[in-house]
TORPA-4810 file (N, C-alpha, C, O; in nm, 3 decimals):
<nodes>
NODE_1_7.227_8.593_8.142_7.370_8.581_8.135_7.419_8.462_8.218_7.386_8.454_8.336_X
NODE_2_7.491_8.377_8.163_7.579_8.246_8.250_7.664_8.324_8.311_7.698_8.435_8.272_X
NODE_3_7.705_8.259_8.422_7.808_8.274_8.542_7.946_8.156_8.485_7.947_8.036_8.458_X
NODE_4_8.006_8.219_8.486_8.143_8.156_8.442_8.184_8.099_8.585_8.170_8.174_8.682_X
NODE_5_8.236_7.962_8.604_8.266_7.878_8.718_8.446_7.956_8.691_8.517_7.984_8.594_X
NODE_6_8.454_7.965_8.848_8.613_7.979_8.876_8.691_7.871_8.867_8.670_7.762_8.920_X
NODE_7_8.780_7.899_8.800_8.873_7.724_8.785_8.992_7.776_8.913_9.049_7.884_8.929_X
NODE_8_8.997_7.679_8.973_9.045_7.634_9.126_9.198_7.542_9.112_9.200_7.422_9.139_X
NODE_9_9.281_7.593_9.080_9.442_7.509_9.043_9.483_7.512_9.157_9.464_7.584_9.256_X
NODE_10_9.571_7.382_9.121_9.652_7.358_9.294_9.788_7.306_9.176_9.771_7.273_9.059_X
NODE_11_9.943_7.314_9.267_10.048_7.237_9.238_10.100_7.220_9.373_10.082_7.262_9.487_X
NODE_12_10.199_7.112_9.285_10.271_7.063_9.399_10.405_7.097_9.393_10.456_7.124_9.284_X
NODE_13_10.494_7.101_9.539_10.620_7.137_9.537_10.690_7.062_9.544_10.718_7.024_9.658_X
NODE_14_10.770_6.988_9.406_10.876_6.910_9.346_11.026_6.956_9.410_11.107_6.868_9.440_X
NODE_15_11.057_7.095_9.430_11.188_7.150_9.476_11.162_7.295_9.512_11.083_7.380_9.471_X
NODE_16_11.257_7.292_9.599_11.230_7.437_9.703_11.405_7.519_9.684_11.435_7.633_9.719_X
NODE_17_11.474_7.442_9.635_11.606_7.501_9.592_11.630_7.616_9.739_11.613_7.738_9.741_X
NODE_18_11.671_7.529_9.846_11.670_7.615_9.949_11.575_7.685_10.033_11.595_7.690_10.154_X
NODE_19_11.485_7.734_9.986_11.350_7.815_10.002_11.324_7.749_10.140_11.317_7.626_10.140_X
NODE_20_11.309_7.820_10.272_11.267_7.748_10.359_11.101_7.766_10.350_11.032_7.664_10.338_X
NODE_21_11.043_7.891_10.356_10.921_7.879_10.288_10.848_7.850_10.235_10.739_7.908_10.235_X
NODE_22_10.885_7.711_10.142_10.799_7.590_10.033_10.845_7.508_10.094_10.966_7.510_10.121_X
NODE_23_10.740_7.382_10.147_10.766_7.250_10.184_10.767_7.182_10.082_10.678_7.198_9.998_X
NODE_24_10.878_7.079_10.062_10.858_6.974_9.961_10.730_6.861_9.969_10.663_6.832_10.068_X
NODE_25_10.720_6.812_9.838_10.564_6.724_9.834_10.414_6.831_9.930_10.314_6.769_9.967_X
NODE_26_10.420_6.928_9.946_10.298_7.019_9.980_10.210_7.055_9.897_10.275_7.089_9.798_X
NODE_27_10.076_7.073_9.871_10.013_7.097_9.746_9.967_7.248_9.799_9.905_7.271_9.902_X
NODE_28_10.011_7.335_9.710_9.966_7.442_9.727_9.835_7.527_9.613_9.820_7.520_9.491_X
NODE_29_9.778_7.585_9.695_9.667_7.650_9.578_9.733_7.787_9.545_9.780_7.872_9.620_X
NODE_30_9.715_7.777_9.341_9.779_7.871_9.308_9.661_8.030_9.332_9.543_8.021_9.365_X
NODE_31_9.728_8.147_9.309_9.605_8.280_9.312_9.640_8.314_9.229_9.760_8.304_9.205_X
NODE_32_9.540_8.380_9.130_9.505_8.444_8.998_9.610_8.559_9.023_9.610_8.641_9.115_X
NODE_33_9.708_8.547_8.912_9.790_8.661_8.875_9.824_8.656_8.743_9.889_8.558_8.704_X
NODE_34_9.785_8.764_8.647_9.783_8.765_8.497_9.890_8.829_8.508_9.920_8.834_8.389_X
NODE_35_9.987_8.892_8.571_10.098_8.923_8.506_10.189_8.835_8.570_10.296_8.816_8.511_X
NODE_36_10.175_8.795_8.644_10.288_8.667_8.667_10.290_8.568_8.548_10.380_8.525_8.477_X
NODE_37_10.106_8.541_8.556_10.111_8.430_8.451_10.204_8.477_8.279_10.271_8.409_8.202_X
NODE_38_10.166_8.611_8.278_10.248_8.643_8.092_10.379_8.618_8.103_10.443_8.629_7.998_X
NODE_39_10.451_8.578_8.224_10.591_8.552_8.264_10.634_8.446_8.300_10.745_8.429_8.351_X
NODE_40_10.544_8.353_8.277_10.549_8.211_8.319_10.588_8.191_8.499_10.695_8.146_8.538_X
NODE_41_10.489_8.229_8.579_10.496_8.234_8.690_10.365_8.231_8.725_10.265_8.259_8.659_X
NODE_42_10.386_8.175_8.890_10.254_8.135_8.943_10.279_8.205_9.115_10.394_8.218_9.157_X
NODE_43_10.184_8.238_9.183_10.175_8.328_9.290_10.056_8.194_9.363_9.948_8.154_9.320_X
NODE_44_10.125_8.161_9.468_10.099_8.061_9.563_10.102_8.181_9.745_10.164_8.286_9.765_X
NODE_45_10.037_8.124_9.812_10.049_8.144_9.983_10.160_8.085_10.060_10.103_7.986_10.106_X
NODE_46_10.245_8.082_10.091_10.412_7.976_10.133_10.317_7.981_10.272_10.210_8.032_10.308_X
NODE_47_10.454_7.874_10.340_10.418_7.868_10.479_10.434_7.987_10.583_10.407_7.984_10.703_X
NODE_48_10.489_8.103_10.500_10.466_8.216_10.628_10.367_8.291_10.657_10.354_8.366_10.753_X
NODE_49_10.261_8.259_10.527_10.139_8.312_10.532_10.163_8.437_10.437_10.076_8.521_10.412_X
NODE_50_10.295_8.436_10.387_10.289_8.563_10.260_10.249_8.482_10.111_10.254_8.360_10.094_X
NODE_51_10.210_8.581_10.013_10.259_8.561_9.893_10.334_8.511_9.799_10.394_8.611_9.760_X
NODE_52_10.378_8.408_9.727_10.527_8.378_9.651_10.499_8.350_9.540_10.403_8.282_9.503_X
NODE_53_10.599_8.411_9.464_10.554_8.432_9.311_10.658_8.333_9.259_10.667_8.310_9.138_X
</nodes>
């Protein structure tokens, strides 16, 4: 059986619309979330060390 390689996404933060928690121009690595993703959303680590969807 092959081992399927993890694909490893990063974005970057274009606008924080207030958000003190997202730095602008920061590249953040996104984390695997299939129901965010069916919603067109992505679940990143912010700078407080939580979660942000």
């Amino acid at each position: 059986m092959k081992k399927q390689k993890a694909v490893i996404r990063f974005v970057l933060c274009i606008r924080n619309d207030g958000c003190d928690d997202l730095e602008l121009r920061k590249v953040y690595q996104v984390i695997a979330d299939p129901d965010a993703s069916e919603e067109g959303y992505i679940r990143i680590i912010d700078e407080s060390g939580e979660d942000y969807l």
